[in-house]
N, C-alpha and C positions, 0 to 999 in steps of 0.2 A: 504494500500500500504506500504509494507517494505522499509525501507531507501534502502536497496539496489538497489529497482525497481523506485523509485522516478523521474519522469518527472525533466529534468533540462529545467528551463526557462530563457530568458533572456530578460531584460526590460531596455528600451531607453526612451528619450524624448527628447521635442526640446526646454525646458526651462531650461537645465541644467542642472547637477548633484546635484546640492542643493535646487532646487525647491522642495516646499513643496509635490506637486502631486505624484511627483516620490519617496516621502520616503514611501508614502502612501499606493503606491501601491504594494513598494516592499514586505514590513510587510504584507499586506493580503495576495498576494502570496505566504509567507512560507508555510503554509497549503498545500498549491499544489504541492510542489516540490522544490527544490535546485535552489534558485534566484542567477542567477549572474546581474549585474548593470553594464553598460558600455554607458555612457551619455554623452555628449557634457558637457567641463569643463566651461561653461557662455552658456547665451541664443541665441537658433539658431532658432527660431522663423519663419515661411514663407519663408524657403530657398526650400522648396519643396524638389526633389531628387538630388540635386548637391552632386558630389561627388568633392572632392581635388586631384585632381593631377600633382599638380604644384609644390609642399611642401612636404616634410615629417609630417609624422603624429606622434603622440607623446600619449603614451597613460600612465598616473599617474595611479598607485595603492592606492588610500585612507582607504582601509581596505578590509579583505577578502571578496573575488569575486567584489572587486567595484573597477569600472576604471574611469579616468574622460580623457576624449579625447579630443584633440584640434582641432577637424573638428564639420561636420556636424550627424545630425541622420542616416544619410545613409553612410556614415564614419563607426561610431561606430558601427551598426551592423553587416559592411562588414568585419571590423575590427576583429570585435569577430569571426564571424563565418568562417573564412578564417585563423584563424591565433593566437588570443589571448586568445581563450579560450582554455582548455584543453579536454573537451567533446564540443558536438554538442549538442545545446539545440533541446530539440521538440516543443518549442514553440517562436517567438517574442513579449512580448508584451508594446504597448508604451503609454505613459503617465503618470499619469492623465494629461491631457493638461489643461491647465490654457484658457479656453475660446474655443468655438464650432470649431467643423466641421464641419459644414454640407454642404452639396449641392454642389457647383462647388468650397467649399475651399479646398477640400479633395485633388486638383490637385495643390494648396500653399503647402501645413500645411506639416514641418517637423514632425509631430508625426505621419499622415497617412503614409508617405515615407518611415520612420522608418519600420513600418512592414506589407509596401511594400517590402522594399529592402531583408528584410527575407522571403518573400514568392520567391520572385523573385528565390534567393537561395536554394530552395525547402523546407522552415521552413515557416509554419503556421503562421500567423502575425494577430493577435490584436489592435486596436487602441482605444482608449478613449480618452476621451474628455469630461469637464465640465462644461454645462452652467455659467458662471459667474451670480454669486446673487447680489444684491445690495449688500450687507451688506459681512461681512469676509467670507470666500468661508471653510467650512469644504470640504476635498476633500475623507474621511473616507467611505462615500455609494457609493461613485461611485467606489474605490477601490475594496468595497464588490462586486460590481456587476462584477467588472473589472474578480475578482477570479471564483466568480460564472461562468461566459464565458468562461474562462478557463480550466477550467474542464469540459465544455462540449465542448469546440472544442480539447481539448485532448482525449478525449473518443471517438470521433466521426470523427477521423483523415480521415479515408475512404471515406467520405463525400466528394462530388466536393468544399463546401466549405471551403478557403482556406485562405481568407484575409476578416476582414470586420470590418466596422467602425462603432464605438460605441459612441453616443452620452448622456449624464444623466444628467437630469433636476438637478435645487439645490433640496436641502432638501428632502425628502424619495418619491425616484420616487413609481410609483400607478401600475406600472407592466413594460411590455416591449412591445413591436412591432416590426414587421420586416417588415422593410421600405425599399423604393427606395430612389435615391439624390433626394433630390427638386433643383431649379433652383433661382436663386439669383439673385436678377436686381437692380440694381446700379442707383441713381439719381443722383450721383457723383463722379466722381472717381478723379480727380488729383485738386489739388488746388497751384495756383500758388505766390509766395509772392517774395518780395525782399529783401536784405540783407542792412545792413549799408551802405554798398558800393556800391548800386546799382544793385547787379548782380539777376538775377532770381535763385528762388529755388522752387522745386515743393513740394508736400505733395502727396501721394499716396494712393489710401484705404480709405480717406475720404467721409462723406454722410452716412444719414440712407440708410439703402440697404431695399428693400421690397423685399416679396417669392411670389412665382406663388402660388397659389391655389390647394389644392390635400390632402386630408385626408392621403393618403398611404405616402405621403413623411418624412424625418428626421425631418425637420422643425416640422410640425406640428403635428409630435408625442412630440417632449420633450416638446412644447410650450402649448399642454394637462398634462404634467406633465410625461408623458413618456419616459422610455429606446429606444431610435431608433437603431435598430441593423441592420446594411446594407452590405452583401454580395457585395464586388467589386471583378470587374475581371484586369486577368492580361493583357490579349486580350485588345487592344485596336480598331480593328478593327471594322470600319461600313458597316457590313455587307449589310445591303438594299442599302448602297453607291453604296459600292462593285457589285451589280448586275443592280442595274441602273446606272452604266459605263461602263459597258459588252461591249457596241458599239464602244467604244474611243480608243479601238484597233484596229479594221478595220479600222476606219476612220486614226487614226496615220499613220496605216501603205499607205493608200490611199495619204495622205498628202505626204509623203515621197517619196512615188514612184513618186508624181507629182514635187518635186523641183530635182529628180536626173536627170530627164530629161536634167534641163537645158532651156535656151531660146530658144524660137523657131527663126529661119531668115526667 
């Protein structure tokens, strides 16, 4: 590929412009195309898709193609792709995220929203994410893989897939899979304590979380040592919902025609 023809990408995350993931990733993707960087200037962590529109957005230049932004991941990409960049990238891609997504956090996790918010925008969106190890977290293979993905969902643009979430074990994941969300079940979720003063304060996201059982799921691909590469849609619609309520029209409308009536004397 000639520099002339070079894919422009642009990569977000939700742990900040100075997180290690994000320097990681950017460097592998030189290979692939002309990286611009436009990242939340501190950690935006579980803000999911909020965007800011209350405030002015503020967006620093820390060196070429790098901006560091005072909103959210979904901020900065819309930022870019609306306004502060100078081309249109053909790709989003976000992370390395410092700690998983999988299964129902994909609906938390600013790094999934990230490139959501790019597909949303008609641009191809990537997310990664990496298991946390015990021990110092290299974020350098999953970068690899991050690149590897990228070229094949830049090559294969035509495809209906358009957004999908990338999960990569620590240390030299053993291949890939393409997986579905698993489901995530909470033994605890809020913990409540008290302050010096008396006042209640809660804690949130606390508790081991246990997963449903399923060989196909994200889970239990990276936790065999596997890449789980999961295909989401934009659509959020439940369709089998959607036709078994087929009837709650008649009936609304029967409901309604019974109160116009009015009391009977």
């Amino acid at each position: 590929m000639t520099k002339a023809t070079r894919a422009v990408i642009l990569v977000c995350n939700d742990d900040g412009i100075h997180a290690p993931g994000i320097a990681a990733l950017a460097t592998a993707l030189e290979a692939e195309g002309e990286v611009w960087v436009v990242a939340p200037d501190r950690e935006r962590s579980a803000v999911g898709h909020a965007l800011t529109l209350h405030r002015p957005l503020t967006a620093d230049q820390l060196g070429p193609r790098r901006f560091a932004v005072n909103g959210t991941p979904s901020d900065c990409v819309n930022l870019a792709l609306l306004g502060l960049l100078p081309v249109r990238p053909q790709i989003v891609v976000a992370g390395v995220n410092a700690g998983s997504n999988l299964g129902d956090d994909v609906t938390y996790s600013g790094t999934v929203s990230a490139a959501l918010e790019g597909a949303l925008l008609g641009v191809p969106g990537l997310a990664v994410s990496l298991i946390q190890p015990t021990g110092p977290a290299s974020y350098r293979p999953a970068a690899r893989v991050a690149a590897r993905l990228t070229r094949l969902l830049l090559r294969d643009q035509d495809r209906e897939a358009t957004l999908l979430n990338v999960n990569v074990p620590p240390g030299q994941p053993r291949g890939v899979r393409l997986t579905r969300l698993g489901r995530r079940l909470y033994s605890e979720k809020v913990v409540e304590r008290q302050d010096p003063r008396g006042r209640r304060y809660f804690w949130i996201g606390v508790g081991p979380p246990a997963w449903e059982a399923g060989e196909d799921t994200d889970y239990a691909a990276v936790h065999s040592g596997y890449v789980s590469v999961t295909p989401l849609m934009l659509d959020l619609t439940d369709y089998p919902g959607l036709r078994g309520l087929k009837d709650w029209e008649a009936e609304y409308r029967r409901q309604s025609r019974g109160r116009g009536r009015g009391p009977r004397r």
